[in-house]
C-alpha angles and dihedrals in degrees: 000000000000098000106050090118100043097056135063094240092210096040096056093040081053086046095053087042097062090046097057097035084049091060093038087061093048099055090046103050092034119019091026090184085171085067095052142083086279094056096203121089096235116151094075087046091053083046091055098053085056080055099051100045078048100053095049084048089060090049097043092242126151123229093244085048093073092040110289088114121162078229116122093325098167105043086052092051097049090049091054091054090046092053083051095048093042092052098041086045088064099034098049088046090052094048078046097057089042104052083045090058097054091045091258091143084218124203144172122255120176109210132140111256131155122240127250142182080244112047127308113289134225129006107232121173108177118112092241096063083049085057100044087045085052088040093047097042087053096053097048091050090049089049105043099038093050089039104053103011104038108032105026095042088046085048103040097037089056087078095012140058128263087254102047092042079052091047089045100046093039101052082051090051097047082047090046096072095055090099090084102060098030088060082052091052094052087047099053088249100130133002120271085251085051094045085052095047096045085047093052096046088052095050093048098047091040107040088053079048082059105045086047089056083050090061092049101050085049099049087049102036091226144066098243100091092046094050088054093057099041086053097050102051091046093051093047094053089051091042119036126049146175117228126193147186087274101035146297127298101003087145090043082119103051082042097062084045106053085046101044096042094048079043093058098045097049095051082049095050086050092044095056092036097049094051086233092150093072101054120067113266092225122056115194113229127219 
């Protein structure tokens, strides 16, 4: 980048942050597309994405430069689907055990909802809500991996180390997914102290997602695994479901758990195996 030296690293990461947070908060609180017929908040996400093609405009970086390389795109890709389906195997399996267990008489449906801090909302079947779910799900991942792990690691890790630039991008993204209670709060919808816990709870699960999508992108030198996976978890959420006697979903949570935890430990175990912390994460392209 040309302008390295010419730019505050943290506070233009901050700056792009309160943009896109900006329009993030105006889409959920206005337009509230998540609540409609498409079930994905996706307006803010396609304006990202004009951000971001803005922003390395402004540093003179290229897009393969922050992780979208022409390298190896579909094995990562692959790879990342694979991460996602080991770890969903296990946690689904595990819901499953457990809600067995209780005489749910659990089973699998496979049906298009959006996700909520209470539960997920809505059971479409048409072909059109799979599509906006795919299409949506594409978008977001495009967004939020070039977003905070292309273009903020690449920024932050310039003056910074790896670890810091991780610490950095992945307390943004944890804070990034406020916006959902905070709308329910201002709707009556929880308590302020449910509004607090539900908050915590986010910051703490996403933000080690996100650390986890930063290790990715620096064992691969590219975006492509971590969007895989990101994709992944988000589409079976939305997808596939396990309905009871009582109801659909009641152990989502324990579910996302299970997966995101094993997730996170396996892409650790390969980070420190694979000696990924002593190459850069971004190789330049000719």
């Amino acid at each position: 980048m040309k302008k390295d030296n010419y730019i505050h690293p943290v506070l233009f990461v901050l700056t792009i942050y309160l943009i896109c947070f900006s329009f993030r908060a105006l889409e959920y609180l206005l337009f509230r597309t998540d609540q409609s017929m498409f079930g994905e908040a996706f307006i803010h996400k396609l304006l990202g994405i004009l951000v971001l093609g803005i922003a390395l405009q402004y540093v003179s970086c290229k897009w393969s430069e922050i992780g979208f390389t022409k390298h190896a795109v579909v094995k990562n890709i692959l790879y990342g689907l694979l991460l996602g389906v080991t770890v969903y195997l296990i946690a689904y399996g595990t819901e499953f055990f457990m809600q067995t267990g209780r005489n749910g008489s659990p089973s699998l449906k496979i049906y298009v909802t959006s996700y909520a801090i209470d539960g997920n909302q809505g059971m479409q079947t048409g072909i059109l809500f799979f599509l906006f779910c795919i299409v949506g799900n594409i978008i977001n991942v495009v967004m939020e991996e070039g977003i905070f792990r292309g273009l903020f690691v690449r920024l932050l890790e310039a003056k910074n180390s790896f670890i810091k630039a991780m610490v950095v991008s992945s307390v943004l993204f944890g804070f990034w997914h406020i916006a959902a209670p905070v709308r329910s709060l201002l709707d009556g919808e929880i308590s302020p102290m449910g509004t607090l816990f539900t908050a915590i709870i986010l910051i703490l699960t996403t933000g080690i997602t996100g650390a986890k999508f930063c290790l990715l992108t620096k064992i691969t030198g590219s975006l492509w695994m971590s969007m895989a996976d990101h994709f992944f978890n988000n589409t079976i959420i939305n997808l596939l479901h396990i309905t009871t006697i009582s109801g659909a979903d009641q152990l989502q949570v324990i579910r996302i758990s299970v997966a995101q935890t094993l997730s996170f430990l396996i892409v650790l175990i390969i980070y420190f195996k694979s000696g990924a912390g002593k190459k850069t994460t971004f190789r330049n392209e000719q």
